[in-house]
GULOSE-551417 format. One record per residue (C-alpha): x, y, z. Coordinates in steps of 0.5 Angstrom, whole numbers, plus 2048, in hexadecimal, padded with zeros to 3 digits. Example, Ala and Ser with C-alpha at 12.3 -4.5 7.8 and 13.67 -1.06 7.14 Angstrom:
2
+-----+-----+-----+
|  c1 |  c2 |  c3 |
+-----+-----+-----+
| 819 | 7F7 | 810 |
| 81B | 7FE | 80E |
+-----+-----+-----+
***
This chain:
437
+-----+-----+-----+
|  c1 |  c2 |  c3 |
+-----+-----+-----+
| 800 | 800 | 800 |
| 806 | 804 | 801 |
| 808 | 803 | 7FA |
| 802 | 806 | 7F8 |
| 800 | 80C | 7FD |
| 808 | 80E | 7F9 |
| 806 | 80D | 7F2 |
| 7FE | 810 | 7F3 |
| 802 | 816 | 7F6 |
| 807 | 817 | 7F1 |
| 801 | 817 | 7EB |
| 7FE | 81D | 7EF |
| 804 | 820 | 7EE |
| 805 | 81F | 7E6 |
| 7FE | 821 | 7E6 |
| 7FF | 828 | 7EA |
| 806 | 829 | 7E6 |
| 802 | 828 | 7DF |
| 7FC | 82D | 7E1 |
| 801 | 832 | 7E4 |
| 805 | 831 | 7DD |
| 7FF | 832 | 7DA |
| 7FD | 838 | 7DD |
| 803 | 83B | 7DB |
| 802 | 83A | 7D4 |
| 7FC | 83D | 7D4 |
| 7FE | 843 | 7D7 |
| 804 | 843 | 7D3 |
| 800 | 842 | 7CD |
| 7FB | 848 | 7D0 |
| 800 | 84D | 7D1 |
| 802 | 84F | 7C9 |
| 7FA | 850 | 7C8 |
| 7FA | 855 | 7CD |
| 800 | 858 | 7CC |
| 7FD | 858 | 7C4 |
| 7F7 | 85B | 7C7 |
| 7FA | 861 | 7CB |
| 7FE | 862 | 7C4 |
| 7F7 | 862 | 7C0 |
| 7F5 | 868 | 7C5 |
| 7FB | 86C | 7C3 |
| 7FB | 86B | 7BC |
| 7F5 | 86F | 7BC |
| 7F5 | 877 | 7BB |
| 7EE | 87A | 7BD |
| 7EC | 880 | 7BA |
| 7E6 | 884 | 7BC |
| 7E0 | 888 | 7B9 |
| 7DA | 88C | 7BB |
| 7D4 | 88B | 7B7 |
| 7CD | 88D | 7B7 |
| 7CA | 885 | 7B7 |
| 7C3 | 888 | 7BB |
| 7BF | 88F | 7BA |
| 7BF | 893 | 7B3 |
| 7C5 | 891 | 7B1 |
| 7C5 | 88A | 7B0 |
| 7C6 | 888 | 7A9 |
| 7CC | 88C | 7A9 |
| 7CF | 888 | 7AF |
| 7CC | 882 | 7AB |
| 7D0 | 883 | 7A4 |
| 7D5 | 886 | 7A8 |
| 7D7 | 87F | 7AD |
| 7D7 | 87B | 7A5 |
| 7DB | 87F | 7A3 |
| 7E0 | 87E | 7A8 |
| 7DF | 877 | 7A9 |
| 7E0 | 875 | 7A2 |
| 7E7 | 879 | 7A2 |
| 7E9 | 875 | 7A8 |
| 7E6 | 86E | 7A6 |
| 7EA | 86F | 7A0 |
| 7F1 | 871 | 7A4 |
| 7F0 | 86B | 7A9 |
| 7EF | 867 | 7A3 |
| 7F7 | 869 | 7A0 |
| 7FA | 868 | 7A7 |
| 7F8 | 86E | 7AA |
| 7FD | 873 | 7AB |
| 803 | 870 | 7AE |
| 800 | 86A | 7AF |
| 7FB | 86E | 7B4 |
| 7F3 | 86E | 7B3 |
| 7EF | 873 | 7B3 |
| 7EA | 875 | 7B7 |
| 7E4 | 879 | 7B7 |
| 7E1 | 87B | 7BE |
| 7DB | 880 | 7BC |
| 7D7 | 883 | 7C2 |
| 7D0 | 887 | 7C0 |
| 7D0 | 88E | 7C0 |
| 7C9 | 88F | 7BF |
| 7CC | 895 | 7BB |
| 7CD | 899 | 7C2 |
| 7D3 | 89C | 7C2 |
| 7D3 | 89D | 7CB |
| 7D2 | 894 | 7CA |
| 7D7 | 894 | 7C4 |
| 7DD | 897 | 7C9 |
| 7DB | 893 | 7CF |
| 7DB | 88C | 7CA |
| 7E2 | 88F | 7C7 |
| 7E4 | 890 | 7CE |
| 7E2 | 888 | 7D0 |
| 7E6 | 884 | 7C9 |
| 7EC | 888 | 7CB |
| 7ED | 887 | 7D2 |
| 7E8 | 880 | 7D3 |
| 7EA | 87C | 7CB |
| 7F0 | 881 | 7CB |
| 7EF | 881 | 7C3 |
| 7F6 | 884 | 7BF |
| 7F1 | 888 | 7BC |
| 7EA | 88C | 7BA |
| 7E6 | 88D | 7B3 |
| 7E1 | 88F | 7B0 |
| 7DC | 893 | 7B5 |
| 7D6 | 895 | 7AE |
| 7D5 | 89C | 7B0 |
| 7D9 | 8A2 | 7B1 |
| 7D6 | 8A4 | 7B8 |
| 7D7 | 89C | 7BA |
| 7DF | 89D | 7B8 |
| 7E0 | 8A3 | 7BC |
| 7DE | 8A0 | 7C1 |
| 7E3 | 899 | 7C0 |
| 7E8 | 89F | 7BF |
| 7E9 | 8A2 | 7C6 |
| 7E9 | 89A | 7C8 |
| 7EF | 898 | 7C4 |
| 7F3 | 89F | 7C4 |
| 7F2 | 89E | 7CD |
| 7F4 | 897 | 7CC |
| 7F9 | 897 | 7C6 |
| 7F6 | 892 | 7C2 |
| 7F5 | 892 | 7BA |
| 7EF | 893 | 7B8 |
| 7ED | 892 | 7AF |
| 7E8 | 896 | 7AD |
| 7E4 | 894 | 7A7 |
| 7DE | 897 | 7A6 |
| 7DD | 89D | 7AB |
| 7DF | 8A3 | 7A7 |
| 7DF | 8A9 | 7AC |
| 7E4 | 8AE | 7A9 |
| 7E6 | 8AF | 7B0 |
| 7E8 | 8A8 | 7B2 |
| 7EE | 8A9 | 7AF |
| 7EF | 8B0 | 7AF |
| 7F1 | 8AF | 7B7 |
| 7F8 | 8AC | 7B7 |
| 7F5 | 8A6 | 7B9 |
| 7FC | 8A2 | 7BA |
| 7F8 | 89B | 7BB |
| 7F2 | 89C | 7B5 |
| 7F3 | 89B | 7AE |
| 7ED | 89B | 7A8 |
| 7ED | 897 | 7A1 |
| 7E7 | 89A | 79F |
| 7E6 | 8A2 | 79C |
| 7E4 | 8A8 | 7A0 |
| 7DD | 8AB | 79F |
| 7E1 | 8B1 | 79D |
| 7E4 | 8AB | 797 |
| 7DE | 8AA | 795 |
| 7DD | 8AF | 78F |
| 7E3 | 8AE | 78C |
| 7E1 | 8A9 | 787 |
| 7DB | 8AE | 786 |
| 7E0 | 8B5 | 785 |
| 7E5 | 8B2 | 780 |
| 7DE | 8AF | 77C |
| 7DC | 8B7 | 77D |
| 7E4 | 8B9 | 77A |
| 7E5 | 8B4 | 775 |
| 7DF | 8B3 | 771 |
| 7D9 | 8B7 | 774 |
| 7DD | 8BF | 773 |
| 7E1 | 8BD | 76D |
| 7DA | 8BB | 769 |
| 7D6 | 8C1 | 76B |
| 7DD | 8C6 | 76B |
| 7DA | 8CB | 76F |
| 7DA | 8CD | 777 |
| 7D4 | 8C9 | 77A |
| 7D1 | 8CB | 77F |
| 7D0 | 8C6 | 786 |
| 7CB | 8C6 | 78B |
| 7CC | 8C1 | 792 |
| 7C7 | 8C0 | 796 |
| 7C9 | 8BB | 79B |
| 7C5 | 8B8 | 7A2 |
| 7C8 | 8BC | 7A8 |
| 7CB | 8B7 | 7AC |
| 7D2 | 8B4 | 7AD |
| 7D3 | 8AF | 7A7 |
| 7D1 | 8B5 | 7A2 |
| 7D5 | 8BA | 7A6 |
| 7DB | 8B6 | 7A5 |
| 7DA | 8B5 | 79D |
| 7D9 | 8BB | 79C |
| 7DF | 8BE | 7A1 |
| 7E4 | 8B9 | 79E |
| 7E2 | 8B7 | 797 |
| 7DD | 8BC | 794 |
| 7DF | 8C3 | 796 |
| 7E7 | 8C2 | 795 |
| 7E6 | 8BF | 78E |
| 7E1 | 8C6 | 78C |
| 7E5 | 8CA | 790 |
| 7EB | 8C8 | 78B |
| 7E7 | 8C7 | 785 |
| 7E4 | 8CF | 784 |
| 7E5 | 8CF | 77D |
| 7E1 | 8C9 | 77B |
| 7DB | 8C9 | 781 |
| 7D8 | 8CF | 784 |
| 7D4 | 8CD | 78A |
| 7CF | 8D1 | 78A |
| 7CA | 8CE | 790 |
| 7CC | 8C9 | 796 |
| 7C7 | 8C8 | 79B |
| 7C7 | 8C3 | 7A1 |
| 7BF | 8C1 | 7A3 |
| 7BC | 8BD | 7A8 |
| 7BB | 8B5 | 7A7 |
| 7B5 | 8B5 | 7AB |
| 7B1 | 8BB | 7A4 |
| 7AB | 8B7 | 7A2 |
| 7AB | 8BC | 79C |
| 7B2 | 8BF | 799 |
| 7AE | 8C3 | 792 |
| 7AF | 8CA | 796 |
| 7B7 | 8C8 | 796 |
| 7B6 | 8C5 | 78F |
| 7B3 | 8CA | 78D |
| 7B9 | 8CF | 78F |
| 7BE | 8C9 | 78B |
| 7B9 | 8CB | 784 |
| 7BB | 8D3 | 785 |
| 7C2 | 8D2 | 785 |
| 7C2 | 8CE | 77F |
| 7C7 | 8C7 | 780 |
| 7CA | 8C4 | 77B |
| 7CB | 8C0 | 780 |
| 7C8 | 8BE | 787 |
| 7CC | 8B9 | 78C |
| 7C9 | 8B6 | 792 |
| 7CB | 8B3 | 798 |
| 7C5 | 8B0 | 79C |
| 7C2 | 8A9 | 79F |
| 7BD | 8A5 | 79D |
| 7B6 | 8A8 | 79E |
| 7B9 | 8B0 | 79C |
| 7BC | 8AD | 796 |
| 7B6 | 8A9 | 794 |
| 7B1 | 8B0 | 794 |
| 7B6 | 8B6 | 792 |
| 7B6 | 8B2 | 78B |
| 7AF | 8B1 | 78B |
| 7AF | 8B8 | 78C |
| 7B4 | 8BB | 789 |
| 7B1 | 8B7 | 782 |
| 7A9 | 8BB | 784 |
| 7AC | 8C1 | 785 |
| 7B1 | 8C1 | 77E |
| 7B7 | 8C0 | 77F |
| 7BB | 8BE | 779 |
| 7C3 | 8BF | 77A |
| 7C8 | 8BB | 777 |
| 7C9 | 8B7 | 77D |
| 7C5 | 8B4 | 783 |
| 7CA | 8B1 | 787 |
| 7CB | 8AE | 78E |
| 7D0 | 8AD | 793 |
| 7D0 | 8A6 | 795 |
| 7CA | 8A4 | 79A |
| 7C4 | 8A5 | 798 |
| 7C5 | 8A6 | 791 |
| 7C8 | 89F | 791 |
| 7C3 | 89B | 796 |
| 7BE | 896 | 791 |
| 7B9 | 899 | 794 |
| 7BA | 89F | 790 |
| 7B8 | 89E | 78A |
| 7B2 | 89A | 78D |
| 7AF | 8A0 | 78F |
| 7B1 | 8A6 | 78B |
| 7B0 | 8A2 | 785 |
| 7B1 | 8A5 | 77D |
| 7B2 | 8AA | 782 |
| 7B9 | 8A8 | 784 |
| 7BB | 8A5 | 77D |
| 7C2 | 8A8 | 77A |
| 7C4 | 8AA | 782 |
| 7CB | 8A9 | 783 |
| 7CE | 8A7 | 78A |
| 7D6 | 8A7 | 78C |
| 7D8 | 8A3 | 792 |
| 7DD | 89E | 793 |
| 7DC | 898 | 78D |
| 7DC | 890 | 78E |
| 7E2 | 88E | 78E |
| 7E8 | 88F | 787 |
| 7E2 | 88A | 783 |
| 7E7 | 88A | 77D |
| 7ED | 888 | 782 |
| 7ED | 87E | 781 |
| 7EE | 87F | 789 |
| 7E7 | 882 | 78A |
| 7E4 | 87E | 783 |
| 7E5 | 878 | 788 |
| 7E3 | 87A | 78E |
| 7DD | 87C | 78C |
| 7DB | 876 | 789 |
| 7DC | 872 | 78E |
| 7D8 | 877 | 793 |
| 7D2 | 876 | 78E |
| 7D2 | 86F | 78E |
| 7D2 | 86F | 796 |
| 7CD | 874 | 798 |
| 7C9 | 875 | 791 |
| 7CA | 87C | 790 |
| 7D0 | 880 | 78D |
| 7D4 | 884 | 792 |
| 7D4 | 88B | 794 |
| 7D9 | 890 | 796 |
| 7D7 | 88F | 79D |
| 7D9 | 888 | 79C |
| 7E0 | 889 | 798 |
| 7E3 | 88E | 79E |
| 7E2 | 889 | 7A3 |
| 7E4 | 883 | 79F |
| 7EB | 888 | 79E |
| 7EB | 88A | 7A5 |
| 7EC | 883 | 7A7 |
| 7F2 | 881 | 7A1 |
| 7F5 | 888 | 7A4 |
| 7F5 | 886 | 7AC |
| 7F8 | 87F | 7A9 |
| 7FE | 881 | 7A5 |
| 7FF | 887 | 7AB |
| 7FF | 880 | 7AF |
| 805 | 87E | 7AC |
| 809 | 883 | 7AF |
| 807 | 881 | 7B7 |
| 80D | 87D | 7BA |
| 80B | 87D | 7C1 |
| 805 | 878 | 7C2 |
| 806 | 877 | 7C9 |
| 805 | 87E | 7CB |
| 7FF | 882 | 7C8 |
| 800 | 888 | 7CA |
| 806 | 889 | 7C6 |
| 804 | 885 | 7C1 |
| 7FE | 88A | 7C0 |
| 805 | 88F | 7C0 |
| 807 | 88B | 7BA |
| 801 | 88A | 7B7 |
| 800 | 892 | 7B6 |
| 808 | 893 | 7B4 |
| 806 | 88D | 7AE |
| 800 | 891 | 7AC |
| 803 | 897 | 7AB |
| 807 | 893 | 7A6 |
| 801 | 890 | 7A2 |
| 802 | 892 | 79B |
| 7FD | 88C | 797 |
| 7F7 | 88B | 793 |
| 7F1 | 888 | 795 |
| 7EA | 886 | 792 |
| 7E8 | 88E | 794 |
| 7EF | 892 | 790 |
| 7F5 | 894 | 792 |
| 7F6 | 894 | 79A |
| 7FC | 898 | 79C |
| 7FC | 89C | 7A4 |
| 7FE | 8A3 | 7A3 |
| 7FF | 8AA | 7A5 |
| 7FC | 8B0 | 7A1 |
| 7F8 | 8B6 | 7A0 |
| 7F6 | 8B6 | 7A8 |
| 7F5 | 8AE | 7A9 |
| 7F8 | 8A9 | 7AC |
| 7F9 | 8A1 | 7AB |
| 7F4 | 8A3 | 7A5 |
| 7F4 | 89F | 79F |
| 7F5 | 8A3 | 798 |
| 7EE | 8A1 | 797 |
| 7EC | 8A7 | 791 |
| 7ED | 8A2 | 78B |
| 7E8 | 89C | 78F |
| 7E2 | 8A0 | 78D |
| 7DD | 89F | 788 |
| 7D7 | 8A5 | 785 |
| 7D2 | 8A0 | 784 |
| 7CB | 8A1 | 780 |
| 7C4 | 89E | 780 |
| 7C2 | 89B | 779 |
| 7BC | 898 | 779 |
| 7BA | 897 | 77F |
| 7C1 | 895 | 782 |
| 7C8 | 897 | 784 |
| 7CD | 897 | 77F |
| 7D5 | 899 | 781 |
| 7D6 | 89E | 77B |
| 7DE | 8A1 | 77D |
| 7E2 | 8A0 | 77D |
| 7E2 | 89E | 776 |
| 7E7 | 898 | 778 |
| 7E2 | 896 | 77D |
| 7DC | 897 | 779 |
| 7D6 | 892 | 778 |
| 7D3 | 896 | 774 |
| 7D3 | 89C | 76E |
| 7D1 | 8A2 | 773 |
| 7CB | 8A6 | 76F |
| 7CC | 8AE | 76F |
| 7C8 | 8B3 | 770 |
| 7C2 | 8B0 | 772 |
| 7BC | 8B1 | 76C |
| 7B7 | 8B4 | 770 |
| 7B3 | 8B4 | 76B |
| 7B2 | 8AD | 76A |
| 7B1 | 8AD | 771 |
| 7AB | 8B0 | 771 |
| 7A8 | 8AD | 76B |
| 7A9 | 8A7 | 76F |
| 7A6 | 8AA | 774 |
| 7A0 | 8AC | 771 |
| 79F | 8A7 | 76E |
| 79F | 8A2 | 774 |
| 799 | 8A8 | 776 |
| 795 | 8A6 | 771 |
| 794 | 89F | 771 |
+-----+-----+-----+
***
């Protein structure tokens, strides 16, 4: 029996021995899985954004969020920047700028993001400004299009897109090169614009310096700012009538749009141009509304993308064949800004420390210099502007044809032949002519 009791302890002890082997080969074999874990987790780069996904502004918070998904999901499928993944963190908006700051405020400090895009809207971009100039963050701006966002010295906001005051640009050089050289004589101008801050800065830094500088070819011969809230505008445009325009230039948003060409049209008005500035003139609304009243108008604003560029012919096949629509110039500035912070990101070295990788991401971004979907990107400093691109030339006069929006000018930018001057008389005779049936 004592044999026995001896070769029975020595079997327990084989077993206890096997089971410790074995529970250190587990754990052998689990330590690379968590260490693989903990190295996932620091090859991600999470950038924040604020987008109004709840209250008025929502649909663009929607278009804004594929935008960038579609440009993420297409740089992690590459490999990333680096062998880094990108992640987007959006938190809500709600289109209020006090709820905007405070979110900033949490994907810096809580997600500890390396940097912020987007934001829509120029007082929701003001309001992100202050954050990241306090915490030293860099911040890409793609759609907010305030002048003043980048007339502060702002070191750590850059924007791709052009400026409100940029926005005429495609329209003077239209007014320069083809409009002045038909009519070889000086025209005279009337600018009526809706007297809030979008308007104010088209006019203070685009417009005005333009007509200031061209004397000999435009006489302004009327500017009057008005009241968004107006029901009815005949009074002002009976004053347009008596100063005798060749051309009246407008900035305004959807509704004013909308009834000053109905209007404009009653009272009798026929200049050799009627043109918008961005805004309502360029809303889908707009021709719905004012009808054959809104046929022929013009509006400048930033374009579509470089549409003859094979980088952007691609994009936007692959962007219609995903969401059924064509993109628009909301979508090919946030698409961009996400290719922009991406190439910036391959300036960052210092990985493990995120607040000098956000230091090494602002140097890299002051070195941009590439081309996107959207046009050239290049960050610099000039007439007042700080970390601005050079956005004149991303800027297109578009005009209604039949019903829908056409990029007209440049022309090698241009989906269609613009038609000038507008026929008024055709106008008319199909305007009687829908009265009589």
């Amino acid at each position: 029996m004592g044999s026995l009791d001896r070769y029975q302890r020595i079997d327990k002890e084989r077993i206890v021995m096997k089971r410790v082997v074995l529970l250190m080969i587990a754990i052998l074999l689990l330590i690379p899985l968590a260490s693989r874990g903990e190295e996932a987790i620091e090859e991600t780069v999470k950038i924040g954004t604020l987008l109004p996904l709840s209250g008025w502004g929502a649909a663009y918070g929607e278009r804004l969020q594929k935008a960038y998904t579609m440009a993420i999901e297409e740089i992690n499928a590459q490999g990333g920047v680096l062998g880094k993944k990108l992640e987007l963190v959006i938190r809500d908006s709600q289109g209020k700028p006090p709820l905007a700051a405070r979110e900033a405020k949490k994907l810096i400090e809580q997600e500890e993001v390396i940097a912020l895009v987007g934001g829509w809207s120029s007082d929701i971009a003001w309001a992100i400004a202050q954050v990241v100039q306090e915490k030293k963050v860099p911040y890409l701006l793609d759609h907010p299009s305030s002048d003043k966002l980048t007339r502060q010295g702002f070191q750590y906001v850059f924007r791709i897109q052009p400026t409100w005051g940029m926005y005429p640009t495609a329209l003077e050089d239209f007014l320069l090169k083809v409009v002045y050289p038909q009519e070889n004589r000086k025209l005279r101008v009337a600018y009526l614009y809706i007297d809030n801050p979008f308007a104010q800065s088209v006019w203070e830094y685009g417009l005005k310096p333009f007509f200031r500088s061209h004397r000999e070819e435009f006489d302004l011969v009327l500017v009057e700012p008005y009241q968004g809230v107006a029901l009815d505008f005949r009074l002002l445009l009976l004053k347009v009538k008596a100063a005798h325009p060749d051309l009246v230039i407008f900035t305004s948003f959807l509704r004013d749009a909308i009834l000053l060409a109905r209007e404009a049209r009653e009272v009798g008005i026929r200049p050799l141009i009627f043109s918008g500035v961005g805004a309502g003139h360029s809303a889908e609304d707009f021709i719905k509304e004012a009808g054959e009243a809104g046929e022929g108008y013009f509006s400048a604003a930033p374009w579509r993308g470089d549409m003859f560029n094979p980088q952007w012919e691609t994009w936007e096949s692959k962007w219609t064949e995903k969401h059924e629509h064509p993109p628009g110039e909301l979508e090919a500035e946030a698409y961009s800004a996400i290719y922009v912070l991406a190439r910036a990101l391959e300036g960052v070295k210092s990985w493990d420390d995120v607040e000098k990788a956000r230091e090494e991401l602002t140097e890299s971004l002051e070195g941009v210099d590439m081309d996107t979907v959207f046009g050239h990107v290049k960050f610099e400093s000039f007439s007042g502007y700080t970390h601005q691109n050079r956005a004149y030339n991303l800027t297109a006069l578009f005009q209604w044809q039949e019903g829908a929006l056409f990029q007209v000018w440049p022309p090698t930018a241009a989906e269609r032949p613009f038609f000038y001057p507008v026929d008024y008389q055709i106008q008319d005779m199909e305007k009687q002519e829908g009265g009589e049936q």
